[in-house]
KOLLUM-416550 format. One record per residue: residue number from 0; residue in three letters; chain; x, y, z of N, C-alpha, C in turn. Coordinates in pm, 1 decimal, decimal comma, always signed. Each point is the difference from the previous one (the first is absolute). Layout:
<nodes>
k r c n_u n_v n_w ca_u ca_v ca_w c_u c_v c_w
NUM Ala A X Y Z X Y Z X Y Z
...
</nodes>
This chain:
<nodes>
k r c n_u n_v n_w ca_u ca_v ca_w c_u c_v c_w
0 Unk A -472,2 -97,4 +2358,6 -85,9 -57,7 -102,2 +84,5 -53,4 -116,0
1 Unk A -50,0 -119,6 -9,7 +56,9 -80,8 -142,3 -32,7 +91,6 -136,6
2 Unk A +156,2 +24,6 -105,7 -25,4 +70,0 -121,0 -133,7 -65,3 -81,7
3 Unk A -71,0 +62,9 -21,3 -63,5 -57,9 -131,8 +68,1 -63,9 -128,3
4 Unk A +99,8 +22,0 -22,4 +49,8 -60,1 -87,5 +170,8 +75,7 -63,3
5 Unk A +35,1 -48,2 -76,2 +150,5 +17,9 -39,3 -14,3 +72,3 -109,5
6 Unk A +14,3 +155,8 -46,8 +40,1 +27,9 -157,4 +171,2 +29,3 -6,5
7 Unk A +38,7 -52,4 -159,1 +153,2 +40,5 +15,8 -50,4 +118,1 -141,5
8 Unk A +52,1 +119,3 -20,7 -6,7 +97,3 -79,1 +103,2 +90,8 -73,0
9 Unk A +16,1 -34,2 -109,2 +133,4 +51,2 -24,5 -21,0 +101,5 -104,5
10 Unk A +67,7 +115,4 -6,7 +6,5 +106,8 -42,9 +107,5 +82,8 -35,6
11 Unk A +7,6 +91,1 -40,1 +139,6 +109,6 -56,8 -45,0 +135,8 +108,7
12 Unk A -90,9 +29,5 -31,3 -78,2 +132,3 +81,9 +9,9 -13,6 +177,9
13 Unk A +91,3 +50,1 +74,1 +1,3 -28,0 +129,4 -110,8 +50,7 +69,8
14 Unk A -69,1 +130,0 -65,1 -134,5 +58,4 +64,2 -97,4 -50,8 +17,2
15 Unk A -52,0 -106,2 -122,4 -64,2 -95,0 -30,0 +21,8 -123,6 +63,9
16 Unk A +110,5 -19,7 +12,8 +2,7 -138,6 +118,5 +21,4 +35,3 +159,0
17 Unk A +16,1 +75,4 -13,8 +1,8 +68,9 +135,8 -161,8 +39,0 +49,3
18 Unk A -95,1 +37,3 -117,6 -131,9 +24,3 +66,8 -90,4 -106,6 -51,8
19 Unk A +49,8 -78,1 -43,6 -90,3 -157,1 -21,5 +56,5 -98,4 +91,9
20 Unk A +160,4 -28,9 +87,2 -17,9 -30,3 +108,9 -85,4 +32,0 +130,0
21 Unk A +38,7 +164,3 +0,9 -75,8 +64,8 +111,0 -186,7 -41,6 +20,8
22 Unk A -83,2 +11,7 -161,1 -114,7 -34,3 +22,2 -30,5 -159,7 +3,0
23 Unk A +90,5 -105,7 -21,7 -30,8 -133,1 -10,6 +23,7 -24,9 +153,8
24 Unk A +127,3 +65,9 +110,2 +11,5 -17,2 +106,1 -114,2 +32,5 +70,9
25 Unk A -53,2 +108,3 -10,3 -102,9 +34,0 +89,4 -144,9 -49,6 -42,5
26 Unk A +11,9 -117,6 -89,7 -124,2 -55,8 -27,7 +76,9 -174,9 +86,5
27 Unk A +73,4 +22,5 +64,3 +79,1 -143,0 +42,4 +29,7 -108,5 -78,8
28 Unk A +83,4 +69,2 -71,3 +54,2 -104,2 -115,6 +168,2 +33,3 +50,7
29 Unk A +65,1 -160,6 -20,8 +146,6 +25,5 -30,8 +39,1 +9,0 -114,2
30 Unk A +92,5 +146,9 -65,0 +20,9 +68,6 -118,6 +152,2 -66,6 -35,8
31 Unk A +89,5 -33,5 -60,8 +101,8 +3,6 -43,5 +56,8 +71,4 -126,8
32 Unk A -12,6 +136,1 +63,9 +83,5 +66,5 -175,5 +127,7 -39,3 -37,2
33 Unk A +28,8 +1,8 -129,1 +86,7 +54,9 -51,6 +42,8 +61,8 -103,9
34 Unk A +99,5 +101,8 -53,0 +17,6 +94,6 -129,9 +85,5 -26,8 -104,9
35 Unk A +10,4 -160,8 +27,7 +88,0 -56,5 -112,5 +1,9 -138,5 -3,2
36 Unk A -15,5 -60,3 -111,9 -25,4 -180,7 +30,2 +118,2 -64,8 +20,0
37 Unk A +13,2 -110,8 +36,0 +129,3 -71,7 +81,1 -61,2 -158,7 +16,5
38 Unk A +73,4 -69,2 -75,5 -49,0 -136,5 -31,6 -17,6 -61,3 +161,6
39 Unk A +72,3 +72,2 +98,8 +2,8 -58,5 +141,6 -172,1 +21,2 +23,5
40 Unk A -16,1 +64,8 -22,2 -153,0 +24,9 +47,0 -57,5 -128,7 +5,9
41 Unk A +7,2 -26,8 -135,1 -79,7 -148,2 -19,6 +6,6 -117,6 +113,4
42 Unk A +78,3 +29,1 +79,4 -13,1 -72,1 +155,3 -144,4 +26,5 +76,8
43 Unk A +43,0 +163,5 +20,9 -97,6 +97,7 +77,0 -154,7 -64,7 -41,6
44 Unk A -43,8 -9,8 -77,8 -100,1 +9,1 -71,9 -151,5 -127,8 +23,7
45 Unk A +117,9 -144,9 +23,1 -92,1 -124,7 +30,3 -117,1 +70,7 +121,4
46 Unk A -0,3 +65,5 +101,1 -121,9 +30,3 +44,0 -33,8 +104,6 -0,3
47 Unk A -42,8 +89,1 -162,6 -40,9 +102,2 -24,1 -112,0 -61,3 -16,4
48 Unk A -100,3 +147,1 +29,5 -182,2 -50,9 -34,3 +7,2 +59,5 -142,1
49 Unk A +49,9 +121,3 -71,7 -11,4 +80,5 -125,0 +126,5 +67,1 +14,1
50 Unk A +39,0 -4,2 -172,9 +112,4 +80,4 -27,8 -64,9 +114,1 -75,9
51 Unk A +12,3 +179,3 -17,9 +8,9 +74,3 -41,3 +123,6 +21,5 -129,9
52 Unk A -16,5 +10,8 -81,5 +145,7 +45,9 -92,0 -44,9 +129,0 -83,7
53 Unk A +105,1 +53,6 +19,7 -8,6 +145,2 -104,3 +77,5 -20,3 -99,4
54 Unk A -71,6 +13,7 -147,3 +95,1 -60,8 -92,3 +132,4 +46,3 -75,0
55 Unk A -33,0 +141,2 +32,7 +145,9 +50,0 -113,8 +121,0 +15,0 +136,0
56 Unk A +78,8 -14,6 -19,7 +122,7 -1,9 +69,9 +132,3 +113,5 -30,2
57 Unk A +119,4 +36,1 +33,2 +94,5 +90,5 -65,2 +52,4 -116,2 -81,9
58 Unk A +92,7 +39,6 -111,8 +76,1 -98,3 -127,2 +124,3 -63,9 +123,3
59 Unk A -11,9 -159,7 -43,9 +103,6 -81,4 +52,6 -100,0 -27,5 +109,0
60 Unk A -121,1 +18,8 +81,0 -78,4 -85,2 +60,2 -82,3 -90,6 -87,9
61 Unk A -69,5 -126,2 +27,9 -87,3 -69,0 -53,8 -168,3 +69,6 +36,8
62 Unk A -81,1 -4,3 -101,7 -117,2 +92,0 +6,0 -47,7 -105,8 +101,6
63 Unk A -180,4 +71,2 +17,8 -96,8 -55,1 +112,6 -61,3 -196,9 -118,5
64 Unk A +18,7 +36,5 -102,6 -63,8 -123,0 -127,3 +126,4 -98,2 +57,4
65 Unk A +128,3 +41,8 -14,3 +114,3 -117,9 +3,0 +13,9 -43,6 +200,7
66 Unk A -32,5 +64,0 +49,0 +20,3 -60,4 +123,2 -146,7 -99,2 +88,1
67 Unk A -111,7 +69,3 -102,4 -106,0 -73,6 +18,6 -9,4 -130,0 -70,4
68 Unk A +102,2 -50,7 -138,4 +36,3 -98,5 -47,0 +42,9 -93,9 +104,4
69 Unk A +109,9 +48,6 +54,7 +151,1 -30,5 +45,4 -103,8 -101,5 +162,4
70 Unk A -106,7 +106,6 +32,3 -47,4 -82,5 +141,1 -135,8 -70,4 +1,0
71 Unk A -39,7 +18,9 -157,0 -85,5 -139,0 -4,2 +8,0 -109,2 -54,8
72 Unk A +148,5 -8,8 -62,9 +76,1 -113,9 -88,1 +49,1 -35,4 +115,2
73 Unk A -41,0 -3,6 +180,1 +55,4 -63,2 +87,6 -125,4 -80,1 +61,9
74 Unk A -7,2 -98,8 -3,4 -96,5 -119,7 +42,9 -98,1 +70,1 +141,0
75 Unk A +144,4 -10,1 +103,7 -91,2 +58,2 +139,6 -38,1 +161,4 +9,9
76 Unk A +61,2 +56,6 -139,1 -73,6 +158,9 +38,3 -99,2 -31,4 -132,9
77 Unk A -17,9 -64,5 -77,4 -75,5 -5,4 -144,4 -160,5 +51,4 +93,3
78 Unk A -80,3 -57,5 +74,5 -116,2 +48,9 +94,7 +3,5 +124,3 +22,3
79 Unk A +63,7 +109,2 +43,5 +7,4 +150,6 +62,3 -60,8 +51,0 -111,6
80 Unk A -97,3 +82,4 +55,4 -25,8 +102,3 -102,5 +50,4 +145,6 +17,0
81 Unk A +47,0 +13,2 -139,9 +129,4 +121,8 -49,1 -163,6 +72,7 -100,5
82 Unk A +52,8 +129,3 +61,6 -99,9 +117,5 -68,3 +97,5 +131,4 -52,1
83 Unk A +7,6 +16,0 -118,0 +133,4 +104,0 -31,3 -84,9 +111,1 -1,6
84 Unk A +72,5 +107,3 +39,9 -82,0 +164,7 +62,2 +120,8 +67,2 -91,9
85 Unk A -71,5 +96,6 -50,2 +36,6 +83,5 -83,5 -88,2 +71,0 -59,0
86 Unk A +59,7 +183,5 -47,2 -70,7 +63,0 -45,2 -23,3 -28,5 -158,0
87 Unk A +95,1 -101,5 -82,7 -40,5 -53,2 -92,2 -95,1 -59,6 -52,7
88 Unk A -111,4 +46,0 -13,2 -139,0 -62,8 -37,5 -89,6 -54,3 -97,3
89 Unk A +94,5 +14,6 -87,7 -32,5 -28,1 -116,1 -73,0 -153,1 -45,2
90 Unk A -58,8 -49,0 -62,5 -60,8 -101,6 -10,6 +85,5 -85,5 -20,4
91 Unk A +126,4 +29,3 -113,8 +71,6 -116,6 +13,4 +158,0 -24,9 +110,9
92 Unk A -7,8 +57,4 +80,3 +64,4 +21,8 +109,1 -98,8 -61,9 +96,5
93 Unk A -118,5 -3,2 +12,7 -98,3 -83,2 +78,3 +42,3 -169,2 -78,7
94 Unk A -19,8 -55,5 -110,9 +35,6 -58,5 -59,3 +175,9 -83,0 +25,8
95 Unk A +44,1 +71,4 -16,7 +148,0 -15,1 -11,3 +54,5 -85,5 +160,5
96 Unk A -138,0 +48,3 +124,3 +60,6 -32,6 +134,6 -56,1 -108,9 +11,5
97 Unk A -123,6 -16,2 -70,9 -48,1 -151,9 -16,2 +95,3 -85,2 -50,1
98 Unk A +31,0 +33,4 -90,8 +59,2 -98,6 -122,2 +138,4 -44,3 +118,0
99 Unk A +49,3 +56,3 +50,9 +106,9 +5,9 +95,5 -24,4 -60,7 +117,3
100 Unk A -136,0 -57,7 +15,0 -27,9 -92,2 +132,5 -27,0 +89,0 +86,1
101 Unk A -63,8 +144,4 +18,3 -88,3 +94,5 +109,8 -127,6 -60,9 +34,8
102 Unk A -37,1 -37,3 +87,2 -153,7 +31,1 +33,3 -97,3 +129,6 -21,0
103 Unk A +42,6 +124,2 +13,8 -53,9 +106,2 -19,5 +87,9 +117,5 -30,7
104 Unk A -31,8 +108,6 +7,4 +28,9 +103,7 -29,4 -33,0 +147,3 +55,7
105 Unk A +80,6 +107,7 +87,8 -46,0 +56,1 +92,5 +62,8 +130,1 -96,5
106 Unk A -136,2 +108,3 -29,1 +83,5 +75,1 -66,9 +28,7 +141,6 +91,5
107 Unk A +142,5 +29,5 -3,4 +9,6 +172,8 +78,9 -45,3 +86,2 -105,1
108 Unk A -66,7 +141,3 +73,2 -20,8 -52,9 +161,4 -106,9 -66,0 +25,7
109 Unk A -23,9 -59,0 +173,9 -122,3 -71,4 +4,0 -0,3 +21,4 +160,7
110 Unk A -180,6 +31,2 -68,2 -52,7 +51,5 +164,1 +17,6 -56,0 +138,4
111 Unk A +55,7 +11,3 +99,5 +53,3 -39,4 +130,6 -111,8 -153,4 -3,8
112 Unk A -107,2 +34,6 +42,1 -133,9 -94,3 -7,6 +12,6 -90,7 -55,7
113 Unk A +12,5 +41,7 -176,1 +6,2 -136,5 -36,1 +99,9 -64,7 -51,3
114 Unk A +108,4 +41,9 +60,0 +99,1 -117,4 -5,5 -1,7 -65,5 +118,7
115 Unk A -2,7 +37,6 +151,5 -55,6 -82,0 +91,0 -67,7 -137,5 +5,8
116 Unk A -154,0 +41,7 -69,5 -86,3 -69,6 -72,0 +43,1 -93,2 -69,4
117 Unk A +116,1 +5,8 -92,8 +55,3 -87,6 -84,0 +71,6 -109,5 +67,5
118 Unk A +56,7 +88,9 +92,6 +146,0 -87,3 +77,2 -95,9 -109,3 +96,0
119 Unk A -81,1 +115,7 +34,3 -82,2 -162,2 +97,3 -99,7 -71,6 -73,9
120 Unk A -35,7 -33,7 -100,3 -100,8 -64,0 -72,8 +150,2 -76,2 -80,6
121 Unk A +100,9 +17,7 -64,1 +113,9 -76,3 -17,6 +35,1 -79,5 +122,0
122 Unk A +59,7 +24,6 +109,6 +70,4 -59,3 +85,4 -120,3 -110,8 +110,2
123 Unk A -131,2 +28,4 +7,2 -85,0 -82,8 +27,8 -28,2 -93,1 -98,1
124 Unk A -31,9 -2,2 -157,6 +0,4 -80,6 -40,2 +95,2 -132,0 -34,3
125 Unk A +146,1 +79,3 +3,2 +129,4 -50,1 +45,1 +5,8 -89,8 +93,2
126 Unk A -46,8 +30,0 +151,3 -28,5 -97,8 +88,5 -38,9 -98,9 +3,0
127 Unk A -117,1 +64,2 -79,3 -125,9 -131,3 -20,0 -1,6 -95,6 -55,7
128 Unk A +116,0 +16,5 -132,8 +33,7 -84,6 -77,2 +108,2 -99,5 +107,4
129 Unk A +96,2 +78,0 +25,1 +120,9 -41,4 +91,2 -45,5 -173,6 +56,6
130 Unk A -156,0 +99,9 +94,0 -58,5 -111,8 +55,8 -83,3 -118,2 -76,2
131 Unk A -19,3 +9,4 -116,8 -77,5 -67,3 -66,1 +108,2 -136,1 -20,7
132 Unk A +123,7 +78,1 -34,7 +105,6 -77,4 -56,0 +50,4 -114,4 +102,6
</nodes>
């Protein structure tokens, strides 16, 4: 069976990307983690359906705000929708991922369900547009 769609997800927490691959796989999605950003990515990425970003990073990485800059100041990824996940919830941290070019905002933790829910109501509308375009 054909994936439903492409997430790339990047994170610091290996437990966390390790069990948000595991549940995006078994909903038939292709997952691409990774636990540290790397401008190479930005290759990877032209046929992502949704990017995930977690925003705080260790010091001397670029946060989840500067790399969500970095890949919609790019023409052919500017379309992807980037949703930064974090237990940071604060209103202006909701704020701050906007202002930074996010589509949404996924806060940890978050119930198995409805991030599912999210990923496929994102990555279908993604399509749809795809196809509109």
């Amino acid at each position: 069976m054909m994936a439903k769609g492409k997430i790339f997800y990047l994170d610091d927490e290996p437990e966390l990307l390790e069990f948000v691959e595991f549940v995006l796989k078994r909903y038939k999605y292709d997952v691409i983690v990774k636990e540290k950003w790397d401008d190479k990515y930005l290759d990877e990425l032209e046929d992502v359906d949704m990017i995930i970003l977690d925003i705080m990073f260790p010091e001397g990485q670029p946060d989840g705000y500067e790399v969500c800059r970095r890949i919609k100041g790019i023409e052919k990824l500017g379309n992807i929708p980037i949703y930064m996940f974090s237990a940071k919830a604060f209103s202006e941290d909701k704020e701050e991922a906007l202002e930074n070019g996010a589509d949404g905002f996924i806060e940890k933790p978050v119930p198995i369900d409805n991030l599912v829910k999210l990923v496929e109501k994102v990555v279908e509308e993604k399509k749809k547009n795809d196809f509109i375009d």
